[in-house]
N, C-alpha and C positions, 0 to 999 in steps of 0.2 A: 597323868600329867595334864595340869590343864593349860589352855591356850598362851597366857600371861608366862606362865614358865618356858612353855617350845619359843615363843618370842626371846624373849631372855636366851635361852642356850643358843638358839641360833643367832644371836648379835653376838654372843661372845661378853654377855653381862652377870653372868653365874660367876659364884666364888668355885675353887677346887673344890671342893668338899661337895658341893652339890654338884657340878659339872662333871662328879665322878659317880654317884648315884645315877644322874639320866643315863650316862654311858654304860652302868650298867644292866639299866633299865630297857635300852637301846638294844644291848644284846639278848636279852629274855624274850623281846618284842617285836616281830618279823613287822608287826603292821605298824609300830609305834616308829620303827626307823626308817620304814618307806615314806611315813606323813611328815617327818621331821627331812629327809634327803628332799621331796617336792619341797618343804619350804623354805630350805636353802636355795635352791635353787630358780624361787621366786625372786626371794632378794636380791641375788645376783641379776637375775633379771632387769629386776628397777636398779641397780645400781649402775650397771652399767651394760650397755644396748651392744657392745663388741662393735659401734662400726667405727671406724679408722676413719680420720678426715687429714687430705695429705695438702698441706699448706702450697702456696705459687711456689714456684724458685725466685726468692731473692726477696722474699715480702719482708724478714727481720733487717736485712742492709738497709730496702726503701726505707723502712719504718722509722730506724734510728734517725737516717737522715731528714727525716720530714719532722720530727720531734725537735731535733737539732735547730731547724731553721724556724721552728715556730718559737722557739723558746730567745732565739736572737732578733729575731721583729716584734716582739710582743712583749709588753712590760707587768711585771706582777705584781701583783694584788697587795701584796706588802709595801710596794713606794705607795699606795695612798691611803694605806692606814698613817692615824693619828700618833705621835711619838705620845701622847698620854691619852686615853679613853675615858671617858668621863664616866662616873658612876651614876647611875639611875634606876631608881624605883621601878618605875615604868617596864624597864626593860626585863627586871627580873619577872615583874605578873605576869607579863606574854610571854616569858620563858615558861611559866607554872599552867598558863594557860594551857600551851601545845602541852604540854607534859601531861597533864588531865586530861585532854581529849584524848591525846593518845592509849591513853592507860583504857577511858570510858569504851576505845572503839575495840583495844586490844581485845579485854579480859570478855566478853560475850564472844570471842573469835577461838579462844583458850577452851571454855567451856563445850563448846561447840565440837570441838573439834575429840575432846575427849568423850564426849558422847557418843562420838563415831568410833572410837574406841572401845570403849565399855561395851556398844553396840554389834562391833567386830567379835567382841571374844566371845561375847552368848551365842552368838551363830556359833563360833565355831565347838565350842559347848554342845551343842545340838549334834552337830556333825560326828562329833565323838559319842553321842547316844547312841546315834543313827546306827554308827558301825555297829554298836553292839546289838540292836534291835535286828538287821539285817539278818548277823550270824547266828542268833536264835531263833528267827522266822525260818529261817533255808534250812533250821533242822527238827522244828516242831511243825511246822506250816501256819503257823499262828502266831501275834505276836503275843508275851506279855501275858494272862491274865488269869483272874481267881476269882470261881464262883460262890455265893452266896452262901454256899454249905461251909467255907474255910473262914475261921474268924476272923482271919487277914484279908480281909477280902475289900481294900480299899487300893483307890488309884497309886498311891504313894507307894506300894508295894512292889512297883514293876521292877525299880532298883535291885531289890532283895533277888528276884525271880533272875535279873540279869549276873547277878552277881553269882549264884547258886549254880551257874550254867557257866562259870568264870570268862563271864564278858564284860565285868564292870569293877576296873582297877582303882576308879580316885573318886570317889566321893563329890570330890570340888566341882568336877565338870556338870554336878546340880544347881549349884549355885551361879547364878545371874550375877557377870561383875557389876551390873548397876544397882546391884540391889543389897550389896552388903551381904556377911555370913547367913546361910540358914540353913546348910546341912549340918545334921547333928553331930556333933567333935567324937562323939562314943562310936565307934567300930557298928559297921552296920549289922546288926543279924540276921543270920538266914530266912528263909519263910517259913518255915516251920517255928523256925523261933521265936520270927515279931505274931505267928498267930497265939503260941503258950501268953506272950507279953500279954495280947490284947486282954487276955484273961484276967493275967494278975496283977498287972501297970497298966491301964487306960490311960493317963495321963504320961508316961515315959514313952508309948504305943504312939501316942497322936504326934509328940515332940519330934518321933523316930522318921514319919511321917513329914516333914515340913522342909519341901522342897520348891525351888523356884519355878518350876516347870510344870503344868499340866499335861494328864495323855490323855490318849483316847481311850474310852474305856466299852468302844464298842457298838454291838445296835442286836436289834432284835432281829435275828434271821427267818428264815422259814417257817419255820415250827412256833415261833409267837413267843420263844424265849430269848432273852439276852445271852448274848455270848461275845466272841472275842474277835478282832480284825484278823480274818484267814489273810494268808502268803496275796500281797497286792504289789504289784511293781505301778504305783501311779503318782504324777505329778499334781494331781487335785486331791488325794484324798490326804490330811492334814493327821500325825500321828504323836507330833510334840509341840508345845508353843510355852511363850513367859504366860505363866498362869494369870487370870483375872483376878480383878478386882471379887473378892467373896468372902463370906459371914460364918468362920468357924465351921466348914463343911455342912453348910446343911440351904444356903443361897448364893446365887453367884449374882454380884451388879453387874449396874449400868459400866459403860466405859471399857478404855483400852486398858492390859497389863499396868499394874503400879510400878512395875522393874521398869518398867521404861518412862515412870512420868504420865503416863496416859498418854505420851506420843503414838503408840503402836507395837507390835511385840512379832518376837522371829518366830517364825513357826516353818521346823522341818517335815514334810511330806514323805509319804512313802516309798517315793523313788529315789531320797537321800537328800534331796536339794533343800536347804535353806534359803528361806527370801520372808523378806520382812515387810510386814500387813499395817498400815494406820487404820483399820477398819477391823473388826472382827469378823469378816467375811472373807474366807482363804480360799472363797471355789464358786463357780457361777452354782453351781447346785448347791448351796449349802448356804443358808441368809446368816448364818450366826455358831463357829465355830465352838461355842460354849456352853449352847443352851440347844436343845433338839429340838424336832419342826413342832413339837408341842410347846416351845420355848419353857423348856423343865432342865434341870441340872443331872440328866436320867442317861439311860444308853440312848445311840439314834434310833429312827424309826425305822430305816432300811441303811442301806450300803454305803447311799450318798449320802446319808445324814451323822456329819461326825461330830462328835460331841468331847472336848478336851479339857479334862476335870483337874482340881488342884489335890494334895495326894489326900486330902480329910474325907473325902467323896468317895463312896461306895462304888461298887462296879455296877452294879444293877439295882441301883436307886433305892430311895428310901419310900 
């Protein structure tokens, strides 16, 4: 379920027919109805604060009467209108006037504001990875990843790998609401499967591949080979973000995430938090979240150098 949907059920803007799938989605899903009960109880939250404010004694009798006496000393606005109004030109521009400014100051206030929107739900997109990255780290000690020997052995695979571990229910929570469809509509296959694909579909293979989101695909440990982010509880090391600006898997540009306009892109960390970067720099140790301290599209070069690829991207570079 992605974010835009648990919004929807919890305002109570779902038809029955859907409202009765969450629910029984809700019961299959010990975690999916704890995130949906918190954010019930957020909105209640902002809806209303529970504190009681208890009025003077006698404020409505004052009231009335003081309303009462202002309305028989004071004369209204209607004895000095005109028994006929005169029509004018003039009057109607300056009505189309304000009416234009208004609209000019509204609709950049609209856009704005959905932005922060769209912006909302990829966070929390992220956050539903997160889970699942979590409870496959706490039971491989590793996150995610496929070495060079497996023909699947690109970034865009980690899905498959979650999903095969059954940690990964809806597809959608890949896709970036700012950035329109790009998870593949065809049921994802297993890893085993998308590696047969790579064989005999290259081009179904890379399609299968093409998600909103970059990860980390790791760094070279001790021994001088690439491998995989071991079990890390940290709030600097960076393990999802809206993927860069990049050339058919094989360069990544200049600039911030395209899902967000170049403004900046979410990027969740390994201790689960989401918080959103206008720089491509998510860690004082780390100058460039997409390119390693050789500034290459490759694994990092140690621990602190995390490096977050779009799914076309190989794990251990070209």
């Amino acid at each position: 379920m992605n974010a835009q949907e648990m919004l929807d059920y919890a305002f109570r803007q779902t038809d029955d027919i859907t409202r009765e799938q969450i629910q029984r989605a809700i019961a299959d899903d010990p975690i999916l109805a704890l995130r949906l009960d918190r954010l019930e109880h957020a909105i209640e939250r902002l809806v209303d604060d529970g504190e009681v404010i208890e009025p003077p004694r006698g404020l409505a009798e004052r009231s009335i009467l003081f309303v009462a006496e202002r309305r028989r000393s004071r004369r209204t606005i209607l004895e000095f209108v005109p028994v006929k109004v005169p029509f004018r030109w003039a009057d109607i521009a300056v009505a189309a006037g304000i009416l234009l400014a208004g609209l000019v100051t509204l609709l950049p206030a609209v856009h704005r504001s959905r932005q922060r929107m769209d912006q909302a739900g990829c966070g929390f997109n992220l956050q539903q990875l997160g889970l699942g990255l979590a409870q496959y780290v706490d039971v491989h000690h590793y996150y995610p990843y496929a070495t060079a020997d497996s023909p699947a052995s690109h970034a865009g695979t980690f899905p498959a790998m979650l999903k095969d571990a059954g940690l990964l229910s809806d597809v959608a929570t890949l896709d970036c609401p700012c950035n329109g469809k790009c998870a593949a509509k065809e049921p994802l296959p297993s890893h085993p499967e998308l590696a047969m694909l790579r064989l005999k579909d290259p081009e179904r293979y890379r399609n299968l591949l093409c998600w909103d989101y970059a990860y980390n695909v790791g760094y070279r440990h001790a021994s001088g080979r690439p491998g995989p982010v071991t079990a890390v509880h940290s709030s600097s090391v960076p393990m999802l973000a809206d993927q860069p600006p990049h050339d058919d898997g094989t360069a990544v540009l200049e600039g911030n995430s395209p899902n967000h306009g170049g403004r900046g892109q979410n990027v969740l960390f390994a201790d689960m938090h989401v918080r959103w970067h206008n720089t491509r720099r998510a860690s004082p140790l780390d100058s460039d979240m997409f390119l390693n301290d050789a500034h290459r599209p490759a694994p990092g070069l140690g621990p602190n150098d995390a490096v977050l690829l779009p799914g076309q991207f190989p794990f251990e570079g070209h």
